[in-house]
C-alpha positions in Angstrom: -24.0 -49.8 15.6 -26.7 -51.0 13.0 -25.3 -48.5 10.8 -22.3 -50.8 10.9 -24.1 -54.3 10.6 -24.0 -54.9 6.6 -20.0 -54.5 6.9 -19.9 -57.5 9.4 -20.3 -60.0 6.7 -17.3 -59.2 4.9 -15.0 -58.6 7.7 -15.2 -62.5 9.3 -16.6 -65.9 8.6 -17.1 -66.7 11.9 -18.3 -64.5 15.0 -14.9 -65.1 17.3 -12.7 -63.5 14.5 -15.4 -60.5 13.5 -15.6 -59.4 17.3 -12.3 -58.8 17.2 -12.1 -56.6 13.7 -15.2 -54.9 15.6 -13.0 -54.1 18.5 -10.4 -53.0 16.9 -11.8 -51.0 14.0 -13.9 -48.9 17.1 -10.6 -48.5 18.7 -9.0 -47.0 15.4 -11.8 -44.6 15.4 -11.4 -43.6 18.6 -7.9 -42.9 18.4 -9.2 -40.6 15.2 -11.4 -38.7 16.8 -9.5 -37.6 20.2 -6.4 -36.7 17.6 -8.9 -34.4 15.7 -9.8 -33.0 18.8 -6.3 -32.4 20.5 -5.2 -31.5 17.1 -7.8 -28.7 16.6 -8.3 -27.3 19.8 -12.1 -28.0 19.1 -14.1 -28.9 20.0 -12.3 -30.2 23.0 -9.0 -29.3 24.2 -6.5 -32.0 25.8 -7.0 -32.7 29.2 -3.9 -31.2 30.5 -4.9 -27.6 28.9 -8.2 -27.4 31.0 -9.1 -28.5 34.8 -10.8 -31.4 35.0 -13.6 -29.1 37.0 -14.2 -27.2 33.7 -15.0 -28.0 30.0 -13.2 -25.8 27.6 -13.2 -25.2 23.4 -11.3 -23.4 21.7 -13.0 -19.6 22.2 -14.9 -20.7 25.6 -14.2 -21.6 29.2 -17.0 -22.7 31.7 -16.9 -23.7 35.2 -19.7 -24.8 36.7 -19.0 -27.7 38.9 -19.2 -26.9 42.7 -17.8 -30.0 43.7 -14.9 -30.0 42.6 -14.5 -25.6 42.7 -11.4 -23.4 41.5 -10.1 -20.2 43.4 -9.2 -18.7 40.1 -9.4 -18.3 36.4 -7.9 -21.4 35.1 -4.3 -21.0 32.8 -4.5 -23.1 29.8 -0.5 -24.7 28.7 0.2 -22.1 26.5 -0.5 -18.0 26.0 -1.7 -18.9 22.5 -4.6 -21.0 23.7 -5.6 -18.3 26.1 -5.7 -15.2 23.5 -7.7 -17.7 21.8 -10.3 -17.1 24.7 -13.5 -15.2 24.0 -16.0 -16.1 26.5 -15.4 -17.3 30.3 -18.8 -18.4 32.2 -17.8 -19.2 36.1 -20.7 -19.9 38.4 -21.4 -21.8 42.0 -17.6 -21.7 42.7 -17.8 -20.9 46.6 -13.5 -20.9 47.1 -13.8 -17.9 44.0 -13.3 -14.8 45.7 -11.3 -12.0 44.2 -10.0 -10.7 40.8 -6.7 -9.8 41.0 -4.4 -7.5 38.9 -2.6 -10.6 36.8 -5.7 -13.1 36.6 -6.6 -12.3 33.6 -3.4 -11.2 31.7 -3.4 -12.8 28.9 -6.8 -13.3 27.8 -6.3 -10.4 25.7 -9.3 -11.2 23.3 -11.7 -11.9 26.4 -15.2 -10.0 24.9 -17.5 -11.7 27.7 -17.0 -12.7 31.3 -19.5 -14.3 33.7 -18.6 -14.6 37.6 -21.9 -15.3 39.4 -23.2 -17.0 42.4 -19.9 -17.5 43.6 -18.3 -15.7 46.7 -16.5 -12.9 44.5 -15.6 -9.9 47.4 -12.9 -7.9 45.8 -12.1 -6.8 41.9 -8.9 -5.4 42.0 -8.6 -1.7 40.1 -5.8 -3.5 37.2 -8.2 -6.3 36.8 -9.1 -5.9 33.5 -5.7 -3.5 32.5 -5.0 -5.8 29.4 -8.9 -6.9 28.4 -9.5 -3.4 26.5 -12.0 -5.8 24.5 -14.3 -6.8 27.2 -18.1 -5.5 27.0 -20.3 -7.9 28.4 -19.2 -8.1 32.4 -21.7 -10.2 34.4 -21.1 -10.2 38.7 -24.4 -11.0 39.3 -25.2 -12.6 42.8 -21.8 -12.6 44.4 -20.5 -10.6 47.9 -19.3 -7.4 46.5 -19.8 -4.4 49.0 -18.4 -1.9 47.0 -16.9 -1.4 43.3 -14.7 1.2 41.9 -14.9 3.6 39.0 -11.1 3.3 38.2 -11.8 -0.2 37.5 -13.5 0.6 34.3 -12.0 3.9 33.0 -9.8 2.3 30.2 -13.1 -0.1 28.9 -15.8 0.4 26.3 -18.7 -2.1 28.8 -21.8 -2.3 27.3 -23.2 -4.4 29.6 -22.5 -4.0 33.7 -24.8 -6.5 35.3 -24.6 -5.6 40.0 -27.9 -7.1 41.1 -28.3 -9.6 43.7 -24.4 -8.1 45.6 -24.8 -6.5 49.0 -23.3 -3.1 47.6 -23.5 -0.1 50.7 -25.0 3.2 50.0 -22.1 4.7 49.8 -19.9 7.7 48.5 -17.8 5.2 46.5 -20.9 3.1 44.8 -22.4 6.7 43.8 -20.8 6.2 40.6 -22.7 3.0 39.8 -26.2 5.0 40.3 -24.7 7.7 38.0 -23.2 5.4 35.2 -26.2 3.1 35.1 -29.1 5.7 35.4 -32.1 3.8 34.4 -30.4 0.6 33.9 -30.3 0.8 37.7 -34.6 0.3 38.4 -34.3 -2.3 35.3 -32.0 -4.2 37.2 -33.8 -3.6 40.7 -30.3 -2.5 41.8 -30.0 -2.1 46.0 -28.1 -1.0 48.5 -27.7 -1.5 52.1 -27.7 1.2 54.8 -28.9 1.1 58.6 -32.2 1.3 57.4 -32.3 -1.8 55.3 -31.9 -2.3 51.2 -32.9 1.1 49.1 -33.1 1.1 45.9 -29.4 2.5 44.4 -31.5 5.0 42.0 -32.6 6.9 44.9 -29.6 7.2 46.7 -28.5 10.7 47.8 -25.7 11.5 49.9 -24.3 15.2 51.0 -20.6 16.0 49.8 -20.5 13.0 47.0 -20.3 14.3 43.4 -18.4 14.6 41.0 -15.3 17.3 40.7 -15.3 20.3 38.1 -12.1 21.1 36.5 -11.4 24.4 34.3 -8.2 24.9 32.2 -7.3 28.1 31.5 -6.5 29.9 28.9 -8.7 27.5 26.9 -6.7 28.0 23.5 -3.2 28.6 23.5 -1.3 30.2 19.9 2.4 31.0 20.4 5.2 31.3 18.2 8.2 28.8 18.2 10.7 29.4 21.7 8.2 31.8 23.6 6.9 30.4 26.8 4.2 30.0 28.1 1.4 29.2 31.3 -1.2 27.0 31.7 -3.3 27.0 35.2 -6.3 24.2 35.9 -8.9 24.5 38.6 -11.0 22.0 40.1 -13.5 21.8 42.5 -15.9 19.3 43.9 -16.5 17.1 47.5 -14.4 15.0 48.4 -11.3 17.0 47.2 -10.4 15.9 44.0 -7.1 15.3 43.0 -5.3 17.0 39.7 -3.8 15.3 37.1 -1.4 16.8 34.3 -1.5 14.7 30.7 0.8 15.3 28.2 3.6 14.1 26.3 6.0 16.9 25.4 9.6 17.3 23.6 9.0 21.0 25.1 10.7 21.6 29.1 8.2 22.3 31.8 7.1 22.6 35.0 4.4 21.7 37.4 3.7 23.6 40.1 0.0 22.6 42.3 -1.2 24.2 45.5 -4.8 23.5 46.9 -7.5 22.8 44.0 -5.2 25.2 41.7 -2.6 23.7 39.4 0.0 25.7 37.0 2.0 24.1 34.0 5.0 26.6 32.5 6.3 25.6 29.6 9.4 27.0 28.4 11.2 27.5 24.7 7.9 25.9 22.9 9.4 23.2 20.1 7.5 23.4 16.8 7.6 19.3 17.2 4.5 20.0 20.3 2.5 21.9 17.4 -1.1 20.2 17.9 -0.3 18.0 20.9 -3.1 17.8 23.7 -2.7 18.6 26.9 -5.4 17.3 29.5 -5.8 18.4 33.1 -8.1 15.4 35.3 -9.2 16.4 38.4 -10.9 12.6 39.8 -12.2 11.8 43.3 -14.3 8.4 44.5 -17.2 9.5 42.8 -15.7 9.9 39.4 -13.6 12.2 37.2 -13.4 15.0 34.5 -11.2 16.6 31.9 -10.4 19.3 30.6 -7.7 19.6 27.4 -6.5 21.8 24.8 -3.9 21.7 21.4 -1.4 23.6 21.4 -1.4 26.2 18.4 2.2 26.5 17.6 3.3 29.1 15.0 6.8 28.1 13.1 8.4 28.6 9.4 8.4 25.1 6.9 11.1 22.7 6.8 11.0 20.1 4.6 11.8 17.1 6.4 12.1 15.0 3.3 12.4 15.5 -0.5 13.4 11.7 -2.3 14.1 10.2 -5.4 11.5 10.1 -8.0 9.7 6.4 -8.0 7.1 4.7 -10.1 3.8 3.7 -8.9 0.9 4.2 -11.1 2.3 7.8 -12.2 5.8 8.9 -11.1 5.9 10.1 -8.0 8.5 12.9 -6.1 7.7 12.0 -2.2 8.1 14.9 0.0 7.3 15.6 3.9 6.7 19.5 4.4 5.8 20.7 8.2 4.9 24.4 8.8 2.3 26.7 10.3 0.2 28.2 8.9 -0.1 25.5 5.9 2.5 26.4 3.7 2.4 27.2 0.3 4.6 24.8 -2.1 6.4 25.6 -5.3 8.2 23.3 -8.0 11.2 24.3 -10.1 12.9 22.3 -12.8 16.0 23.8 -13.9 15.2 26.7 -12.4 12.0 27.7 -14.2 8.4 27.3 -12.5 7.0 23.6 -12.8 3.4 24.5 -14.1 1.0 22.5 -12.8 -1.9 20.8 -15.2 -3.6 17.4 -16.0 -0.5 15.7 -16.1 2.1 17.1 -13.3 0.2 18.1 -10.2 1.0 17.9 -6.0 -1.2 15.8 -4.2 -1.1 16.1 -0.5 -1.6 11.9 0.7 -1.6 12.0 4.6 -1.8 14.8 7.0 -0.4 14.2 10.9 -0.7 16.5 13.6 2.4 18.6 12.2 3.3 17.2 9.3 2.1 16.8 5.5 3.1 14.1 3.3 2.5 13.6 -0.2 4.3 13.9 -3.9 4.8 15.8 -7.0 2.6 13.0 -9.4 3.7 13.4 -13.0 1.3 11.3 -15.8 4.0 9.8 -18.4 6.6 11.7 -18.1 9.5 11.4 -20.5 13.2 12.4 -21.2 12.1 15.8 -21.2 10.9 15.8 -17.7 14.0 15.2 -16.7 16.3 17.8 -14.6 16.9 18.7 -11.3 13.6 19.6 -9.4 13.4 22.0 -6.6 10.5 22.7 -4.2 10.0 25.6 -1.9 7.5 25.5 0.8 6.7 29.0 2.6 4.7 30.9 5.1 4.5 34.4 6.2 7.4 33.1 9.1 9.7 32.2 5.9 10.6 29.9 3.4 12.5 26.1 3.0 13.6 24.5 -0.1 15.2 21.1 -1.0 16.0 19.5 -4.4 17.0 16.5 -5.4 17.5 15.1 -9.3 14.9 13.0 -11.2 15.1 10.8 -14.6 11.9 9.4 -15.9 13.6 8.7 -19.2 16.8 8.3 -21.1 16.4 9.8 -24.8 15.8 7.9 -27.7 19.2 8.1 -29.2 21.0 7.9 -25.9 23.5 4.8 -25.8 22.5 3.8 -29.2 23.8 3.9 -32.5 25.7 7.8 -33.4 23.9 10.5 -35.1 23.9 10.2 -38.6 25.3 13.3 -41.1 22.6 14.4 -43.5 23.6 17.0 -46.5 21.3 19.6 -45.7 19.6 20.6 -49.5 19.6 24.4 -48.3 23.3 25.3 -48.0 25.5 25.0 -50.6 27.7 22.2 -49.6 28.3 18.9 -47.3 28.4 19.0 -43.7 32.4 18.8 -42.8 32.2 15.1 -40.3 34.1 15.9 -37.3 37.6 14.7 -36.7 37.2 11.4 -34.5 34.7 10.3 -37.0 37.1 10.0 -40.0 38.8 6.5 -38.9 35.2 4.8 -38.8 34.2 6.7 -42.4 37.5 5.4 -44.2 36.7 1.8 -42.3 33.4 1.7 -44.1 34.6 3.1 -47.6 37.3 0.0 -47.4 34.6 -2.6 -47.1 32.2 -1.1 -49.2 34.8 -0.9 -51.9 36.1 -4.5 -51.7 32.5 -5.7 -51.5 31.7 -3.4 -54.6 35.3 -5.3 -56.6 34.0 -8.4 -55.4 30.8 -8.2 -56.7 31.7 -6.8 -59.9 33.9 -10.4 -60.0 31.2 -12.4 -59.4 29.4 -10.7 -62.4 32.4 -11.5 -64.9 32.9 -14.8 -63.5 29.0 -15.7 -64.0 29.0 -14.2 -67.4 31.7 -15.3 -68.7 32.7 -18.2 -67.2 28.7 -20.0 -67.0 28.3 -19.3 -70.8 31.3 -21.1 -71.7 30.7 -24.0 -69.6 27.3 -24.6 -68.7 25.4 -22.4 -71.7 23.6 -24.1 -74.4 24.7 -23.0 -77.9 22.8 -21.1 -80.4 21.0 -17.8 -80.1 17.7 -19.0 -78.3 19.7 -19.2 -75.0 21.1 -15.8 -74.6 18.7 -13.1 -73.5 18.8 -9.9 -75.9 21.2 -7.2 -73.9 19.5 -4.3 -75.7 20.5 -1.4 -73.2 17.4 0.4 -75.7 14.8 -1.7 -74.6 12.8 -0.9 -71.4 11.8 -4.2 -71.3 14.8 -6.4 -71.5 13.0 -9.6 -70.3 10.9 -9.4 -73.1 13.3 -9.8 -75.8 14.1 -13.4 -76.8 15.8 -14.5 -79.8 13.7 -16.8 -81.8 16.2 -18.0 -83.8 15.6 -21.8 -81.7 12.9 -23.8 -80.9 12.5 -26.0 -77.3 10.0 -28.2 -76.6 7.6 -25.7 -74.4 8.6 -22.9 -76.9 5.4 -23.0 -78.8 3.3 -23.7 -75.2 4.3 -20.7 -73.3 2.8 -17.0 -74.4 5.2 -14.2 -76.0 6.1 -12.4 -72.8 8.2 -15.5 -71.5 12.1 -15.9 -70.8 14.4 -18.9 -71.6 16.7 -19.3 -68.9 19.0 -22.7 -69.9 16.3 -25.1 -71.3 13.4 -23.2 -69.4 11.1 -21.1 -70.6 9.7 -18.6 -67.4 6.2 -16.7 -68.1 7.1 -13.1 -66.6 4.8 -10.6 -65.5 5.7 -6.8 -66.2 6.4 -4.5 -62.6 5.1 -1.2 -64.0 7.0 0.6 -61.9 10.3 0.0 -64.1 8.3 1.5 -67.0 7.3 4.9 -65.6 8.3 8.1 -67.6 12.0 8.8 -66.7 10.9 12.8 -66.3 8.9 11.7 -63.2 11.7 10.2 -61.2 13.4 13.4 -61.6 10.9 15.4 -60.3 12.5 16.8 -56.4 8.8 15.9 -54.7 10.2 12.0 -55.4 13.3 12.2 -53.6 13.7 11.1 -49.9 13.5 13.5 -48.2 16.4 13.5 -44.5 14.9 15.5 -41.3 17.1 17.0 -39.5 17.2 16.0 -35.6 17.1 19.5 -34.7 13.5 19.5 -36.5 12.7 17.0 -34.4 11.0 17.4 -30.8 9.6 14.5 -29.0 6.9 15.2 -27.1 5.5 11.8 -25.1 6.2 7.8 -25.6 3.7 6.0 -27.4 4.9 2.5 -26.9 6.9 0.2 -28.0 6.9 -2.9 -29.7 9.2 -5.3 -31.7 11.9 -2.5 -33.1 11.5 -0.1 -30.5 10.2 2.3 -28.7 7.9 4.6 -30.8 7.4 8.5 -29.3 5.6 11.6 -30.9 6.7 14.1 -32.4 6.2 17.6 -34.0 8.5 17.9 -37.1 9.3 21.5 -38.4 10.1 22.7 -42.4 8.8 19.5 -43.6 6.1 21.1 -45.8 6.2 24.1 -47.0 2.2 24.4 -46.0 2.6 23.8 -42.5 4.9 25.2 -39.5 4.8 21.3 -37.8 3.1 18.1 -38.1 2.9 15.3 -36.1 4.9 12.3 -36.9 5.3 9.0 -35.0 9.3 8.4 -34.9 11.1 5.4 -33.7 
């Protein structure tokens, strides 16, 4: 509250009215703080989840109150709130006798459970069926006479804590001496016989222990459809009882006289290759196993070849079952697939009769492409599948056609092919009105602009010397303007301008160079051509490389970038 005092001030003049803010601004905070906690589940849940004899969070139950006791494990409103459950501490509940096979069904996620100092008599053997989690079980100080083994076969414990329960030295507790060893003495474990208490690590009974079991043959290897015969023997005081464990698409039979047991299994399935079969022979005192895989011999089959897909390389998924391993194969069109850097099979995920993986190509392109077959065999026989991959369409597919080029070594043009000639005549029609037109254009410019907009006298008309390799250069002098005597010699008058212009050597080269044949463009033929991965692409295009043949006569090839 005196935290609260300097606020008083400012919430009322006078002490009637700043009672009343007090009161109500506590009861707003109140009304906060339970909504947080309803809301959250911590760190208290409503009252209607948990008894009012036990105080609950969100991961955590405890009872402690013996006044007012419960006869069971409470059940919150809702499963959720009980898979939420970690830890449940019960103690001094005298009505709390017995565990039974649903108490506990859905705390799922229950790691630790306390029941001491209560009357607890009886744990029933599906007590803990859906608490595979638990590992911490406390029944310390309660009325237990006796406790069986089955109770725990399915759990990981790492804690059992027994002391302080008046457990008899019996056959059926022999397990507890056996299982707890010298965690027994630690916990100064007893139990009662007509004697009085002993102490449980001393306890020896005749006829108690645990059964022996034997399977036999102990590896089994058989080809696909044979049969065959499995016998398990067991032993041990009290008579144990045998057990058969497997799960089979294969038919068989069970046959079991005395201590002696015989599984015949008929028309083996490859699908039961590496399955395990367990005989169990189990008693009071405990049990044991015996097991095997069965080694099933059977020719590939791929069960599944699929489309080509892209991950971080392209990928052909396959599924390839066989044994022995087999030994896989790629064709493309027919001709080996060699394997390298870039195309190689990677094997992902091995089952118990089945491998999985891909045929992983690195970049592949248009040449890749084709129809790619894989053949899997053993020394029992072969299975192949295909299925048709594209990585790539090539370059010039549904783009522009392929242009003619006159090749230089025959002696004439390529003859176009028939359904071409409509589109050539096309183009030669616009190409020769655009060609009259421009040739108009000229005439109307030259003729037309000098007799209208031209200034008379010599000085505006540029010298058409067709001599001169210089044209620009040649101005008649025969006027003066006002910037002619400002400007330098190598200057144009265009109308009443005079331009300074600056030679482009390359219109001034020797005429014998240009006809030199190492200056003239030179047209690769696409045949010439072969693309060999993509480089990229960027603003025009994709980009590939290439080895281009016969385009110097010093080298075979050379590598060119082509888009």
């Amino acid at each position: 509250m005196s935290a609260l005092r300097p606020w008083s001030g400012a919430l009322s003049s006078s002490p009637g009215r700043g009672s009343g803010s007090w009161r109500c601004l506590w009861w707003w905070w109140w009304v906060l703080v339970v909504g947080v906690a309803v809301g959250s589940g911590d760190p208290w849940m409503s009252a209607e989840a948990c008894p009012s004899s036990c105080s609950c969070s969100s991961t955590r139950i405890s009872c402690v109150d013996p006044e007012q006791g419960i006869n069971a494990f409470p059940v919150l409103q809702s499963e959720a709130e009980m898979e939420n459950i970690t830890d449940i501490y019960i103690a001094n509940q005298t009505s709390f006798s017995s565990i039974n096979d649903k108490d506990l069904h859905y705390y799922k996620n229950l790691r630790n459970l306390t029941v001491t100092s209560s009357r607890l008599t009886y744990v029933s053997k599906l007590a803990f069926q859906n608490n595979i989690k638990l590992q911490y079980l406390n029944l310390k100080d309660n009325n237990l006479s006796s406790l069986s083994w089955r109770i725990f076969r399915h759990l990981n414990i790492s804690y059992l804590i027994l002391s302080g329960n008046p457990l008899h030295c019996s056959c059926e507790n022999m397990w507890i001496k056996l299982w707890l060893g010298e965690e027994a003495d630690t916990q100064e474990l007893r139990c009662i016989e007509d004697g009085g208490r002993k102490l449980l690590s001393r306890l020896t009974l005749p006829n108690c222990e645990v059964p022996m079991v034997t399977l036999n043959p102990a590896k089994v290897t058989i080809m696909e459809g044979e049969n065959v015969e499995l016998s398990c023997t067991t032993s041990g005081v009290p008579s144990p009882e045998l057990i058969w464990n497997m799960g089979l698409v294969t038919n068989y039979v069970i046959e079991t006289s005395g201590q002696i047991s015989v599984l015949r299994l008929s028309n083996v399935s490859s699908l039961d290759h590496n399955s395990k079969i367990s005989c169990t022979a189990e008693n009071i005192v405990g049990e044991k196993e015996s097991s095997l895989l069965l080694d099933i011999l059977f020719p590939p089959k791929i069960t599944k070849l699929s489309d080509a897909i892209s991950d971080h390389h392209w990928c052909i998924p396959f599924s390839v079952s066989g044994n022995p391993v087999p030994q896989l194969q790629w064709f493309r069109d027919d001709e080996v697939v060699t394997e390298g850097l870039y195309i190689m099979t990677m094997i992902h995920d091995i089952t118990e009769r089945e491998y999985h993986g891909c045929l992983q190509l690195d970049s592949p392109t248009h040449l890749n492409n084709g129809r790619y077959r894989l053949v899997a065999r053993n020394k029992f026989g072969f299975d192949q599948k295909e299925v048709q991959a594209h990585f790539m369409h090539k370059p010039w597919e549904g783009t522009e056609k392929e242009p003619y080029y006159y090749d230089l070594t025959t002696d004439g043009p390529p003859v176009e092919p028939p359904e071409d000639r409509v589109a050539v005549y096309v183009v030669v029609g616009i190409a020769a009105v655009a060609f009259t037109g421009f040739l108009l254009m000229l005439v109307i410019l030259k003729f037309g602009g000098n007799s209208k907009f031209g200034i008379k006298g010599p000085s505006s008309v540029i010298s058409n010397d067709d001599d001169s390799a210089s044209p620009l250069h040649h101005v008649s002098n025969g006027s003066n303007t006002p910037s002619s005597s400002e400007m330098g010699p190598d200057a144009v008058i265009i109308g009443m301008t005079k331009i300074p212009v600056i030679e482009n050597p390359q219109y001034f080269r020797s005429t014998n160079s240009l006809l030199k044949t190492d200056t003239f463009v030179q047209h690769i033929k696409r045949h010439n051509i072969v693309l060999k991965r993509e480089l990229g692409e960027g603003a025009f295009g994709k980009v590939f490389l290439a080895e281009c043949y016969n385009l110097s006569p010093d080298q075979e090839k050379i590598l060119v970038a082509v888009k």
